[in-house]
N, C-alpha and C positions, 0 to 999 in steps of 0.2 A: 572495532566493528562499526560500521556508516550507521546512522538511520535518517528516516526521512518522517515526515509529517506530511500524513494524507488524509483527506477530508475522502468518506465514502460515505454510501447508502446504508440501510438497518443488513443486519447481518443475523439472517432469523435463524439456523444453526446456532450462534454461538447466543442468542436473545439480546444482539447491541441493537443501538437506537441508530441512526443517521449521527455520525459524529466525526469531528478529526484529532487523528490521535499519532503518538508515536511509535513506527515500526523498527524493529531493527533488521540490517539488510546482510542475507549473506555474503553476498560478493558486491562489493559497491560498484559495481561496474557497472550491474543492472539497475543503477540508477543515475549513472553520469552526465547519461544524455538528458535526461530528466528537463521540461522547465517547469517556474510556477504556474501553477491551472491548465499544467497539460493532461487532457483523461487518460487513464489506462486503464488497464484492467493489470491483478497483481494476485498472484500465488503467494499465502504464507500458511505457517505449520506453526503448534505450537508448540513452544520452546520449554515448556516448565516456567513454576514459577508467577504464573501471570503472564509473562514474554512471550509474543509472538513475531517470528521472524520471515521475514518476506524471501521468498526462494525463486519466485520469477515475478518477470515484469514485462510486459506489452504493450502496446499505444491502445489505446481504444478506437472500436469502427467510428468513424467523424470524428476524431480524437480531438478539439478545439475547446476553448474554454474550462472554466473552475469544473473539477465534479468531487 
């Protein structure tokens, strides 16, 4: 299974801070096109375990630059 490393914003649901971390991806296709510091926005569920796995991916509106 892929994963990627994404730097996001606080995630008050789950009480994270602003941080990058590592996801693991379910179909790595939704991230091929991927480049470094492109925004998106991303769907993930969690996996058990601590693991949370990313299940969609999308460009972000102005999608340009780190986010």
């Amino acid at each position: 299974m892929a994963t990627v490393t994404l730097a996001h914003g606080p995630i008050a649901s789950l009480k994270w801070p602003a941080m990058s971390m590592d996801f693991r991806v379910k179909d790595p296709a939704l991230v091929r096109t991927m480049k470094p510091g492109q925004k998106i926005s991303f769907e993930f569920v969690d996996a058990g375990g601590g693991e949370y796995l990313i299940v969609g991916v999308k460009p972000a509106p102005g999608g340009h630059g780190a986010h």
